[in-house]
N, CA, C and O of each residue as an XYZ file, in Angstrom:
276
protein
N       0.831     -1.184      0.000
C       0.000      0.000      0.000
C       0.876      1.248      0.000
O       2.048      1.240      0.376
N       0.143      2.454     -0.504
C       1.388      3.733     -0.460
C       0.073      4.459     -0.126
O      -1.060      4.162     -0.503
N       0.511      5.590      0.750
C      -0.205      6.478      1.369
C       0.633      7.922      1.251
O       1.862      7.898      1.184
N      -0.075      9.118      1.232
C       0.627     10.196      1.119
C       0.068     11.043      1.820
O      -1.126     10.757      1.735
N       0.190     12.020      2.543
C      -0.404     13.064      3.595
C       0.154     14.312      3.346
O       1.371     14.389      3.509
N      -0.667     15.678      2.857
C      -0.087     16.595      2.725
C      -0.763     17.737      3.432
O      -1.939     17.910      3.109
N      -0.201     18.642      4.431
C      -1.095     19.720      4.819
C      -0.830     21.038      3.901
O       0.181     21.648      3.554
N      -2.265     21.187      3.668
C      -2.544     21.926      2.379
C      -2.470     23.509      3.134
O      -1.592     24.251      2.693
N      -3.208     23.954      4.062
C      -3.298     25.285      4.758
C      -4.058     24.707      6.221
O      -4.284     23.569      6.630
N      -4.379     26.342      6.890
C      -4.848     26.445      8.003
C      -6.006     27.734      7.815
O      -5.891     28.916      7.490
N      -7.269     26.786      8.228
C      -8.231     27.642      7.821
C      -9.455     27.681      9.090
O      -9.779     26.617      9.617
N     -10.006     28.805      9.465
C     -10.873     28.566      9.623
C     -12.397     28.580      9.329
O     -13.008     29.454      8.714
N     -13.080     27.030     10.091
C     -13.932     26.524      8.935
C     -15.513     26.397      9.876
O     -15.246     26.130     11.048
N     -16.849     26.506      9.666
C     -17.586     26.660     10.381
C     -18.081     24.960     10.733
O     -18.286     24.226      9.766
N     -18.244     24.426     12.107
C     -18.436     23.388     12.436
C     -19.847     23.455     13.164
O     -20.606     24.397     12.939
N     -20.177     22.438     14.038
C     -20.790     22.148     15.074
C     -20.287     22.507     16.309
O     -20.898     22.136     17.311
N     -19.189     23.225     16.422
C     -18.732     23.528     17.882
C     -18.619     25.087     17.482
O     -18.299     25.784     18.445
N     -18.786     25.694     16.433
C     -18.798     26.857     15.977
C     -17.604     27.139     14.667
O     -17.450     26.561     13.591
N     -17.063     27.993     15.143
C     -15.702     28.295     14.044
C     -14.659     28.034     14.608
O     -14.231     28.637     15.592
N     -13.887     26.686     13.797
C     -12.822     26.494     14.747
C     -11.800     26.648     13.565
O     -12.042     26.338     12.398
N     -10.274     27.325     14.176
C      -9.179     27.308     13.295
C      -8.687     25.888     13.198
O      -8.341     25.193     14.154
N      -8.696     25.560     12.007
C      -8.261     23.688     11.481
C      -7.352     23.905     10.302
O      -7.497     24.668      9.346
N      -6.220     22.920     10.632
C      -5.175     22.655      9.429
C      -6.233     21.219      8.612
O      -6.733     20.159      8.990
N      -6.147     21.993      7.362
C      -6.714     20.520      6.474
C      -5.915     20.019      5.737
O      -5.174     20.765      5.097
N      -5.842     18.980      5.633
C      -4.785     17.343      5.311
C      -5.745     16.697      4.241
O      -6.896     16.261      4.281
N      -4.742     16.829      3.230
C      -5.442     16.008      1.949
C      -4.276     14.542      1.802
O      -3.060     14.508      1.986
N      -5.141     13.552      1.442
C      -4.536     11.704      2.372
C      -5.172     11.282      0.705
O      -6.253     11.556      0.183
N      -4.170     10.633      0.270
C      -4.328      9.387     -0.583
C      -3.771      7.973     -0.451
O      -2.639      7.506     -0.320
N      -4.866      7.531     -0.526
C      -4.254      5.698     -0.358
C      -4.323      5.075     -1.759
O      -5.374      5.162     -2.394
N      -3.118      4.374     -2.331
C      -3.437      3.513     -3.277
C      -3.034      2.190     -2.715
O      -2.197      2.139     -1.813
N      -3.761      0.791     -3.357
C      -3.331     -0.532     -2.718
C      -3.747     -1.688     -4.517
O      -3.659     -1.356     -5.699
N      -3.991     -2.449     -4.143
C      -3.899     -3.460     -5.581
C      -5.588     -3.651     -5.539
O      -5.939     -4.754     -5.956
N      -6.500     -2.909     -5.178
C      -8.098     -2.932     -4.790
C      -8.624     -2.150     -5.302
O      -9.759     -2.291     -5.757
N      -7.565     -0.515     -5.412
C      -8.007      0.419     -5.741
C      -7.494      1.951     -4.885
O      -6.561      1.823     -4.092
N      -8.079      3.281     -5.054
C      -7.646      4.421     -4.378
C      -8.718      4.834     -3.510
O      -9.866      4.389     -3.523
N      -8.209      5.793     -2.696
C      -9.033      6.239     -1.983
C      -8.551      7.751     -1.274
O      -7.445      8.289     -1.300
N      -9.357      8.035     -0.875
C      -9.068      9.925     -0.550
C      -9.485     10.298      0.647
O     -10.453      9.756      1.180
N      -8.742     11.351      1.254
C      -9.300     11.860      2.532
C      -9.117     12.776      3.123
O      -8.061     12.934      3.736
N     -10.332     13.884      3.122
C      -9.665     15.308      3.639
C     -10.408     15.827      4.504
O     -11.502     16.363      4.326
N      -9.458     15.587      6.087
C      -9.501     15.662      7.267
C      -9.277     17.763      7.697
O      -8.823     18.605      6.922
N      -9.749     17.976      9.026
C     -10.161     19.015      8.942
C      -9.736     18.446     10.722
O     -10.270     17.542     11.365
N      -8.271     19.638     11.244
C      -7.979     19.123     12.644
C      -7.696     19.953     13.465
O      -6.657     20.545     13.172
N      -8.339     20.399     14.742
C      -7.889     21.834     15.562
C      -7.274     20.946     16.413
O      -7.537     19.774     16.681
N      -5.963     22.081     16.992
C      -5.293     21.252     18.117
C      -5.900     20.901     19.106
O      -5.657     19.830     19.663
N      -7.193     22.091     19.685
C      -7.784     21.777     20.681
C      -9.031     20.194     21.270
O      -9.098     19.433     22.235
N      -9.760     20.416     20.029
C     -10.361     19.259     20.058
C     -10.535     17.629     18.530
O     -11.305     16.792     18.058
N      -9.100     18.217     18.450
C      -8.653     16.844     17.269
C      -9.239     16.991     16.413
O      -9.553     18.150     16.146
N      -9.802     15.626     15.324
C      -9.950     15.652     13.733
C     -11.424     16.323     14.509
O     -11.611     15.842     15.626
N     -12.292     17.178     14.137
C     -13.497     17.417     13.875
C     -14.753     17.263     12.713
O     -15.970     17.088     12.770
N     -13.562     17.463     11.440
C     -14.324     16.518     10.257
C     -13.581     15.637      9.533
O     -12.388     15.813      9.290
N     -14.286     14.601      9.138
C     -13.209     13.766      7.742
C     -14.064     13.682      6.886
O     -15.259     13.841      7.138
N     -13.565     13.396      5.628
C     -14.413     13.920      4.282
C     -13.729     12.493      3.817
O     -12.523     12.476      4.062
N     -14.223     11.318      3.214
C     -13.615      9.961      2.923
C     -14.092     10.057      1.129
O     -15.230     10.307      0.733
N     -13.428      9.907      0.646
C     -13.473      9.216     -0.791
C     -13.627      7.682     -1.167
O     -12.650      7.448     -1.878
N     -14.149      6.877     -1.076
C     -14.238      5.197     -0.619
C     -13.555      4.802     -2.312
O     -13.195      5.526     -3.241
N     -13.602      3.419     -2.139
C     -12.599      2.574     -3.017
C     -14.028      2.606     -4.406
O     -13.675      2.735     -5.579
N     -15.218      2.502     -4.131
C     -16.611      2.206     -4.547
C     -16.827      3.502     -5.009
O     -17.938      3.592     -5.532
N     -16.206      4.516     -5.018
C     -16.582      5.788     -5.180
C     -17.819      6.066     -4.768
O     -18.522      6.403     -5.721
N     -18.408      6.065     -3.692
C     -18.763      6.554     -2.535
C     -18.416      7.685     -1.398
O     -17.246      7.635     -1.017
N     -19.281      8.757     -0.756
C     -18.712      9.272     -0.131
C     -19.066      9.342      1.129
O     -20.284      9.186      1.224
N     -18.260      9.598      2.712
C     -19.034      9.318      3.956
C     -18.221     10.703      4.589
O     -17.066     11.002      4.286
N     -18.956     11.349      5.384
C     -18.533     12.273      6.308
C     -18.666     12.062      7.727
O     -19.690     11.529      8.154
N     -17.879     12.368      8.388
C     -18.131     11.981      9.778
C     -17.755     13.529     10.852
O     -16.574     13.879     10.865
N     -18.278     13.959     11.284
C     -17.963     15.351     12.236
C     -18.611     14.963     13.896
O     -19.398     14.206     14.464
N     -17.928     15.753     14.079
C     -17.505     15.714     15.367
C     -18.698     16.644     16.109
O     -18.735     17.841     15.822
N     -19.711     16.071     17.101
C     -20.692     16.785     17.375
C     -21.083     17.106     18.968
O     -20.522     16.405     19.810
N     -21.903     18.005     19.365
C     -21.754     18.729     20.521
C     -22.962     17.676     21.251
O     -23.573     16.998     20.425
N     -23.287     17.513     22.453
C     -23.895     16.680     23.226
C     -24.859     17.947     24.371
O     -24.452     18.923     25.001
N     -26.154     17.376     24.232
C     -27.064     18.753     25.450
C     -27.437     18.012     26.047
O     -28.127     18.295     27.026
């Protein structure tokens, strides 16, 4: 498998916890199955808050990070 990770900038981006300053990381995986993509969205304070997945099926899934009442 080969994987590559590049931080692209530092932005801030509007979430569920409000506006948080996040470095976003653009991630490629290739393997003998196929590629795949991933652009993660990470404040120091409270870690990855979003990931943005590119699937092998070309499919897409988001996952964020959410507040609890």
């Amino acid at each position: 498998n080969n994987y590559q990770y590049e931080i692209k900038k530092k932005k801030k981006i509007l979430t569920k916890l409000g506006k948080l300053e996040c470095y976003i990381i653009h991630s490629k995986a290739k393997s003998r199955i196929g590629e795949t993509e991933l652009i993660s969205y990470f404040n120091p304070k409270f870690g990855f808050v979003k990931l943005e997945y590119k699937n092998i099926d070309g499919t897409k899934t988001v996952l964020e990070l959410e507040t609890v009442e």
